[in-house]
C-alpha positions in Angstrom: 78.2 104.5 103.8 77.4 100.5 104.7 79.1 99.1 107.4 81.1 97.2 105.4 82.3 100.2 103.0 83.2 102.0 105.9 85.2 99.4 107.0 86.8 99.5 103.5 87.4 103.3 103.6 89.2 102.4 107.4 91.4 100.2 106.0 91.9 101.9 103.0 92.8 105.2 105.1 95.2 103.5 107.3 97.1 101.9 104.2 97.2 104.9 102.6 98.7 106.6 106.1 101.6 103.9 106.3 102.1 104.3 102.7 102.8 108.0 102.9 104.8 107.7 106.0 107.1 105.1 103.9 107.4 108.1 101.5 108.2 110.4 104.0 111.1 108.1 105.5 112.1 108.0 102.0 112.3 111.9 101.4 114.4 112.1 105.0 117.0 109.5 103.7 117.4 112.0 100.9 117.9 114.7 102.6 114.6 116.6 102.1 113.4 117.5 105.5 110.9 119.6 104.3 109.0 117.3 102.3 109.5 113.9 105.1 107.8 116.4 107.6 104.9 117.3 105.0 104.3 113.7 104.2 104.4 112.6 107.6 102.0 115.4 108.6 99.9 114.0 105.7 99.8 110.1 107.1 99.1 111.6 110.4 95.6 113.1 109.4 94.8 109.9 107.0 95.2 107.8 110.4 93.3 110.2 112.4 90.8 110.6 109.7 90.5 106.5 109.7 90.1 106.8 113.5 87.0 109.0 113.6 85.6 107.5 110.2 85.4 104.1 112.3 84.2 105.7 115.5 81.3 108.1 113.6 80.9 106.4 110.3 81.9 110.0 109.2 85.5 111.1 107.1 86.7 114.4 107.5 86.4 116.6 104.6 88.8 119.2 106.2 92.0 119.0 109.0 89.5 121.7 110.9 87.0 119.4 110.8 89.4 116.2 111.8 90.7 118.2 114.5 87.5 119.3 115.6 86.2 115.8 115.5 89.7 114.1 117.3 88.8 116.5 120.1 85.2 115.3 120.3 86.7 111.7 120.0 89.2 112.4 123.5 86.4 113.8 125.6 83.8 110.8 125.0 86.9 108.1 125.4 90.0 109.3 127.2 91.7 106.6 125.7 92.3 108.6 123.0 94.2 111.4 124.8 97.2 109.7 123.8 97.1 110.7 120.3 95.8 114.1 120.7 99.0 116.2 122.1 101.2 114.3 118.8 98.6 115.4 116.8 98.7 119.1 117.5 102.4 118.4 117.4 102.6 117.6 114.1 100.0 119.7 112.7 102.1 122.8 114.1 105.4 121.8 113.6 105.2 119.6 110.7 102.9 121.1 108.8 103.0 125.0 109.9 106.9 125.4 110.9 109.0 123.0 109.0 106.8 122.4 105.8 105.6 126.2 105.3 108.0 128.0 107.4 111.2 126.1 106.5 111.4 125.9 110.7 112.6 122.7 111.0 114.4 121.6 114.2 116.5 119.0 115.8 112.8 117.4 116.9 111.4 117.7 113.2 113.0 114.2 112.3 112.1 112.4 115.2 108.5 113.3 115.0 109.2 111.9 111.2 109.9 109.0 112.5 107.8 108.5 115.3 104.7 108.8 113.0 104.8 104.8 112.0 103.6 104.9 116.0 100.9 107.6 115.6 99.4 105.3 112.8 99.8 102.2 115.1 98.1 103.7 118.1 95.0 105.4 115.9 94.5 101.9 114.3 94.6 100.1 117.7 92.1 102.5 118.8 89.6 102.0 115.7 90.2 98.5 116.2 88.9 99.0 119.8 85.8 99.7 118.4 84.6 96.6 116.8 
């Protein structure tokens, strides 16, 4: 990828991300945790994947590979610590309990909501690097 088509994919990620969340927030108002927590997972990887796609001109194929590559990301710039313990959050709770184990508790909406911050915070941080 060029420079500036990376850039593009960045942006295009982190729209993407907000866009789901907004879906997500939508499915919550209805009453379908299941699917906010799924969606919100989802928006959580497009913003990390946006992250490290800006700081290694590489995207993610895989959420083994963006996990991998977020904990490459925290030990050459601490800075980023403070997405990686939400991250794990969501991945396991989120995704794993709530979504495919119909686990959901009293902290699945909150880390709903609280995504629209992830997304912030993974943006600020790939805008740190230009």
């Amino acid at each position: 990828m060029t420079t500036i088509s990376i850039h593009d994919r960045v942006v295009e990620l982190f729209a993407d991300a907000r866009t789901v969340h907004a879906e997500a927030m939508g499915r919550l108002e209805a009453g379908d945790i299941r699917d906010a927590a799924e969606k919100a997972w989802c928006a959580t990887k497009r913003s990390t994947d946006a992250l490290i796609l800006s700081r290694t001109g590489e995207e993610p194929v895989t959420t083994a590979r963006t996990t991998d590559e977020l904990d490459a990301f925290v030990d050459r710039e601490p800075a980023g610590r403070t997405l990686l313990g939400r991250y794990y959050s969501r991945l396991g709770q989120l995704h794993g309990a709530c979504f495919y184990d119909a686990r959901c508790n009293p902290q699945t909406e909150r880390r709903i909501r609280e995504t629209a911050l992830y997304i912030d915070d993974a943006e600020s941080l790939s805008l740190s690097a230009t």
